[in-house]
C-alpha positions as CSV (number, residue, x, y, z in Angstrom):
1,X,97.5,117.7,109.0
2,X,98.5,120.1,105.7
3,X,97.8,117.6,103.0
4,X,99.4,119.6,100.7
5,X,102.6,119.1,102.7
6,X,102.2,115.7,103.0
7,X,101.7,114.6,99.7
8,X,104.9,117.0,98.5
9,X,106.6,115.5,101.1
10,X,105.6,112.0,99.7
11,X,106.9,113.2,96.2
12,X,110.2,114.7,97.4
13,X,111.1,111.3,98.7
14,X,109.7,109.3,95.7
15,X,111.2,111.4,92.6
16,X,113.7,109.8,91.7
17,X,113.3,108.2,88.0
18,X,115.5,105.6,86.0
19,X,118.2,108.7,84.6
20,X,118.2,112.6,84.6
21,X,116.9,112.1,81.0
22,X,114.9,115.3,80.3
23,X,116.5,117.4,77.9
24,X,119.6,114.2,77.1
25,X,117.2,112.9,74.1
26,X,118.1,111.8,71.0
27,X,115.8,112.8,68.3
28,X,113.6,110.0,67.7
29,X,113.4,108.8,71.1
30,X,110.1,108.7,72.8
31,X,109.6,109.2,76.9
32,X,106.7,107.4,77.9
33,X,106.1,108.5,81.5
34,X,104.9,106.5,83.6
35,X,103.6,107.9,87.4
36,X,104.6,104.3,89.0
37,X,107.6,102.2,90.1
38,X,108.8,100.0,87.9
39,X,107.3,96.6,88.2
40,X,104.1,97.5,88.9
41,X,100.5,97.2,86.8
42,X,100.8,100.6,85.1
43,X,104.4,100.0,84.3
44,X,104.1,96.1,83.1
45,X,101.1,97.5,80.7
46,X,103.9,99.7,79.2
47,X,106.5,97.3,78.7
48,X,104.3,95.1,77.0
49,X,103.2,98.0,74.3
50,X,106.5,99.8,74.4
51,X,108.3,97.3,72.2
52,X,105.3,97.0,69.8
53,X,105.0,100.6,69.8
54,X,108.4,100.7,68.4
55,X,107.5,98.5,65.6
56,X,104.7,100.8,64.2
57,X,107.0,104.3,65.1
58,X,109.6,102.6,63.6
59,X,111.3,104.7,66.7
60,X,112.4,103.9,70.1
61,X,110.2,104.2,73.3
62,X,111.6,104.6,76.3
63,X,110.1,103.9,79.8
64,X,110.8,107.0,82.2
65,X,109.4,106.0,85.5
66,X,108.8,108.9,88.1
67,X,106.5,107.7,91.1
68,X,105.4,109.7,94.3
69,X,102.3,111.5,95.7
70,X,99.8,109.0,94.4
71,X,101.0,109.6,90.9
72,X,101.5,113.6,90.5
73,X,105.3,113.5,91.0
74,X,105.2,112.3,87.4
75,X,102.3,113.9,86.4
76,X,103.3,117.6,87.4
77,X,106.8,117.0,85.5
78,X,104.7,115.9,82.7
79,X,102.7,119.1,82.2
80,X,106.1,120.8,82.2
81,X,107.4,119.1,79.0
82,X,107.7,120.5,75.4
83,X,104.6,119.7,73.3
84,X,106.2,117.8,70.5
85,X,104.6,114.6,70.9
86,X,108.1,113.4,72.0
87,X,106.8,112.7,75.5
88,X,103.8,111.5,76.8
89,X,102.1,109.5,79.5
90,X,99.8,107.0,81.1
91,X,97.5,108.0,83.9
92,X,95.3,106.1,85.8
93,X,91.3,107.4,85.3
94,X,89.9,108.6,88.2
95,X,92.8,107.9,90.4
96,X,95.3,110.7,89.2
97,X,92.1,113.1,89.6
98,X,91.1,112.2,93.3
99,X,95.1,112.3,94.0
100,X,94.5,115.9,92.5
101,X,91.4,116.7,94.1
102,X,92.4,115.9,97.4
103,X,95.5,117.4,97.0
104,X,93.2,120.8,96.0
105,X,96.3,122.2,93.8
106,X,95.4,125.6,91.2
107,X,99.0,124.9,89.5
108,X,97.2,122.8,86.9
109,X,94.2,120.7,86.2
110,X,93.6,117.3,84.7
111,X,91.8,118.5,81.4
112,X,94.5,120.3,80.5
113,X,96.7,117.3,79.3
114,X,95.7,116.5,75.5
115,X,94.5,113.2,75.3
116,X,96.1,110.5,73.4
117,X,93.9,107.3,74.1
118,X,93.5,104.8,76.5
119,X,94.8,100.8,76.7
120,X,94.0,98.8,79.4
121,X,91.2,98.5,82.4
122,X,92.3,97.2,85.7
123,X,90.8,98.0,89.3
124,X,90.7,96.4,92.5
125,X,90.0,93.4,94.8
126,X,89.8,92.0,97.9
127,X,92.5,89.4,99.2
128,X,92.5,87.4,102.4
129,X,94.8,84.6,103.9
130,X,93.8,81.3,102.8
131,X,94.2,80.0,106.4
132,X,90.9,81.9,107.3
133,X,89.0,79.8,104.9
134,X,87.4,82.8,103.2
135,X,85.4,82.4,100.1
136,X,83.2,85.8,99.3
137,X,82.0,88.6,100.3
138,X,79.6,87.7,102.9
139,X,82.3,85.0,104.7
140,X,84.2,87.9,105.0
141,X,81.7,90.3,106.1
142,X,80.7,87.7,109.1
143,X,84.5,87.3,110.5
144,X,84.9,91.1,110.8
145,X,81.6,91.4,112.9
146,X,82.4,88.6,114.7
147,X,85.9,89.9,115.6
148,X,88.1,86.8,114.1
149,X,89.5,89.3,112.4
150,X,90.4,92.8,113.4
151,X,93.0,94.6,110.7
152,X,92.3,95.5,106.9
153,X,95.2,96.5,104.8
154,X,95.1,99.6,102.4
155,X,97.8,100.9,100.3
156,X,99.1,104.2,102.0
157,X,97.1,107.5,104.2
158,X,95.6,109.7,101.3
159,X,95.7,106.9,98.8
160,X,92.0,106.4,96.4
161,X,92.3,102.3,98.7
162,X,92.2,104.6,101.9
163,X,88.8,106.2,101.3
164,X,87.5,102.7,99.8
165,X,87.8,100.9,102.7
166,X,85.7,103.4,104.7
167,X,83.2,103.0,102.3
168,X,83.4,99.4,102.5
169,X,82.6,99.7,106.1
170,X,79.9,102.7,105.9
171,X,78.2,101.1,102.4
172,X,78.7,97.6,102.7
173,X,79.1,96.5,106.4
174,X,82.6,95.2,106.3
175,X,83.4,96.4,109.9
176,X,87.2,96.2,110.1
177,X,88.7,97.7,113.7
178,X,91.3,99.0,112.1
179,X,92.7,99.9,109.1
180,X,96.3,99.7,108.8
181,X,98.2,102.0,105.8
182,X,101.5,100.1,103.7
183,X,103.6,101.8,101.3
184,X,101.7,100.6,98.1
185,X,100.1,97.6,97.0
186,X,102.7,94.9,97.3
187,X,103.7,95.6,100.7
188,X,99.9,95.1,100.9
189,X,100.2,92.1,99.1
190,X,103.2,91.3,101.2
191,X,101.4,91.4,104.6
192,X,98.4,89.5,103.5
193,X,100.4,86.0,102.2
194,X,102.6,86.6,105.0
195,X,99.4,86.4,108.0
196,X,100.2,89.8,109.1
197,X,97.4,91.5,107.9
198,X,94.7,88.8,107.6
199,X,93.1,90.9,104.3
200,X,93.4,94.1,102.2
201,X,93.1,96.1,98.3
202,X,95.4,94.4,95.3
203,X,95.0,95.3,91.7
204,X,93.6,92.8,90.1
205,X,97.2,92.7,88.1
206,X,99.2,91.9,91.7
207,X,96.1,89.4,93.0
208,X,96.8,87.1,90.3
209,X,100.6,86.7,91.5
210,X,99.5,86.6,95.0
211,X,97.1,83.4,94.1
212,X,100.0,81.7,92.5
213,X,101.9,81.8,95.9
214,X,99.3,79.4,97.7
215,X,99.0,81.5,100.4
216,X,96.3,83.8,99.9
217,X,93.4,83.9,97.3
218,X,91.4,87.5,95.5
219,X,87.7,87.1,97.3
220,X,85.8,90.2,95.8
221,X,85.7,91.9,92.9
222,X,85.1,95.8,93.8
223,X,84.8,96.9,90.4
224,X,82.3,96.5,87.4
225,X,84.5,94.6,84.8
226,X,84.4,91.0,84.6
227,X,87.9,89.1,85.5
228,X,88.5,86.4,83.6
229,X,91.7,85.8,85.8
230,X,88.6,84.9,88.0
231,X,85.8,83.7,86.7
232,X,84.4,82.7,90.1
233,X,84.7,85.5,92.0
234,X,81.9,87.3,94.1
235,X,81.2,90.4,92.8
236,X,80.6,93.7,95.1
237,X,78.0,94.9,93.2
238,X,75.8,91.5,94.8
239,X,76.2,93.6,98.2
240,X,75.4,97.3,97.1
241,X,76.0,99.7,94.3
242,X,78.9,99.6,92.1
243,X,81.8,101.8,93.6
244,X,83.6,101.7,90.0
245,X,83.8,105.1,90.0
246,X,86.7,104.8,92.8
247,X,88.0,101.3,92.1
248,X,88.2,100.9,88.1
249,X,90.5,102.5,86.3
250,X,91.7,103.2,82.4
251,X,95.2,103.1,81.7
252,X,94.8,106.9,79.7
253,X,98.0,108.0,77.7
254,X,97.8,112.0,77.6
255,X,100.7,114.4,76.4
256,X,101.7,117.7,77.5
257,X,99.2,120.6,77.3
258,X,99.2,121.7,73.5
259,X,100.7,119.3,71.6
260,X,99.2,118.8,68.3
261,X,96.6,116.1,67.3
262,X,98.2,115.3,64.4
263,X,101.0,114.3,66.9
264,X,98.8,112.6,69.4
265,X,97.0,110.7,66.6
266,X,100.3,109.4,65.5
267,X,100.7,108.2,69.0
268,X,97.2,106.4,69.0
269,X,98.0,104.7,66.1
270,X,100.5,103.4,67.3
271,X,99.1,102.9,70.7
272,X,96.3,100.7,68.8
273,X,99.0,98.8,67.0
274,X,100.4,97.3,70.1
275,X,97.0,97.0,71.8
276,X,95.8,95.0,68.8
277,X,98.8,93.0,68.4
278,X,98.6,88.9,68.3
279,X,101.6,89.3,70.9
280,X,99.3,91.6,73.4
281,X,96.9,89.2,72.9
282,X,98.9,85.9,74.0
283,X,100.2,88.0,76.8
284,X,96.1,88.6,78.3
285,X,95.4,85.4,77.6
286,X,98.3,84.3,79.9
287,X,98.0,87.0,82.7
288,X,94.2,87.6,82.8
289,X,95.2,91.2,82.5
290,X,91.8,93.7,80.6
291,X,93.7,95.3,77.5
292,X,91.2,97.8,75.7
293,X,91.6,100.3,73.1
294,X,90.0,103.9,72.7
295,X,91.9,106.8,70.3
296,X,91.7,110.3,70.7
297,X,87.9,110.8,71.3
298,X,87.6,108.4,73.4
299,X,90.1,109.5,75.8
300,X,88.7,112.9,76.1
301,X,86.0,111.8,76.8
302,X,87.5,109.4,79.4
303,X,89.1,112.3,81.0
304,X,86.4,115.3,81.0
305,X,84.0,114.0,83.4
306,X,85.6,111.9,86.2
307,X,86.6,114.7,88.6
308,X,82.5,115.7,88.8
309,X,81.7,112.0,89.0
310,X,84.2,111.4,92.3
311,X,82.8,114.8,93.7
312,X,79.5,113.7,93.5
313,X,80.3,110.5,95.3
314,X,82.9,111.4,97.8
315,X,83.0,114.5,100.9
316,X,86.3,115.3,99.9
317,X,86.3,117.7,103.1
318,X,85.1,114.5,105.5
319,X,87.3,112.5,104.0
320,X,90.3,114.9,105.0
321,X,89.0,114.7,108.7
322,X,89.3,111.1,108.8
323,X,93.1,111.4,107.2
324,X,93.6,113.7,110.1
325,X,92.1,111.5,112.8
326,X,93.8,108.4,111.6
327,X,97.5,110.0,112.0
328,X,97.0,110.8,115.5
């Protein structure tokens, strides 16, 4: 399987955003791109800091979301835009770079975005259906071996949730039969409250919505950061090593390869205003969603090492074998 091809076949289907709005701009107007559908973690971050943004810009910010191909469909036509600090935005630290490593592209690379800064933490977790009377980690561990349950749900072939569950099998014992692929994280979440997948990977943004249905309850934590959205949950670092170089990620706002720090820093300031704000606050009270804020440095230095950190971690090359052997 050409994984080049499939993940530009992905993005053809996916690249349609909100309006043809490059280049239809009024001046003083900001694009904040966002790689995601609307609705989702990334996006809901951005509508919360959009508005206060605005306040401290005294300018409007608009949302421009452009999903596909695990976030490059937005991220390639990114790259392509003028460097005016006019248009920027959020990618997801390390995902976008193992969507970009596997996809093996020369046309660009992450480090050559200019970083802005970075506003938020989120990562993943484990659901299961409340009618298997699942707890932690080790409940769950016990009804795969024992074969009460079979199927685990990931979040699409090629996808950063694809090559964690094979590591939660080959590091941590969890020894699903099959792994079954959905078109992003709330079909995922979809198939789990519904019984037909009896557990799978949510953000910990969707698990907190799939708790409030009553149906199905966020058993693990698989990354480092503490929840307080769950303060009882096990923790996968009780089982192994921490895998939170594959399932944490920054919310990192970057701009268009040569834009000027003077305009990035602008952007940051602004960036911290929102992330600051009383308002931000109330709302991660309320959601149990990680807001944190690093400027300019700090997001370069987010950004320069996390391609070496997943190479040193993941066979990117075995990895592609089992892609291959799971679509025939």
């Amino acid at each position: 399987m050409n994984r080049r091809r499939f993940l530009s076949g992905v993005g053809a289907a996916s690249a349609v955003s909100l309006a043809g709005l490059a280049g239809c701009l009024d001046d003083g107007e900001r694009t904040w791109m966002i790689p995601w559908s609307e609705g989702g973690g990334t996006d809901t971050y951005a509508r919360q800091l959009g508005s206060l943004m605005e306040e401290s810009l005294d300018e409007s910010v608009m949302i421009d979301n452009r999903p596909g191909a695990g976030s490059l469909v937005g991220i390639e036509w990114l790259h392509d835009q003028d460097d005016d600090g006019f248009t920027f935005g959020t990618v997801n630290t390390p995902s976008w770079q193992f969507a970009w490593r596997l996809e093996d592209t020369d046309d660009w690379e992450p480090t050559s975005f200019e970083p802005i800064a970075y506003s938020g933490v989120f990562g993943y977790t484990i659901i299961v259906n409340d009618e298997h009377e699942i707890d932690d980690f080790g409940a769950l561990r016990d009804a795969y071996a024992d074969g009460d349950l079979e199927n685990f749900a990931f979040q699409g072939a090629g996808h950063d949730s694809h090559i964690v569950s094979y590591l939660l099998r080959d590091e941590y014992d969890l020894e699903w039969d099959n792994i079954v692929p959905y078109d992003g994280g709330g079909e995922v979440n979809e198939a789990v409250i519904s019984g037909e997948a009896p557990a799978g990977i949510a953000t910990n943004t969707s698990a907190a919505d799939v708790e409030a249905t009553g149906n199905a309850s966020a058993v693990v934590n698989l990354m480092d950061t503490d929840l307080e959205a769950f303060p009882e949950i096990d923790q996968i670092t009780d089982y192994g090593e921490s895998l939170s170089y594959i399932t944490e990620f920054r919310l990192t706002q970057v701009a268009p390869p040569g834009t000027p720090e003077d305009e990035r820093r602008e952007l940051a300031d602004a960036i911290e205003y929102a992330a600051t704000h009383e308002e931000t606050a109330e709302w991660e009270a309320e959601t149990g969603n990680v807001v944190e804020y690093g400027g300019v440095d700090d997001a370069a230095a987010d950004l320069e090492g996390a391609v070496d950190a997943l190479e040193e971690n993941i066979d990117f090359e075995a990895f592609e074998q089992r892609i291959e052997a799971d679509a025939e």
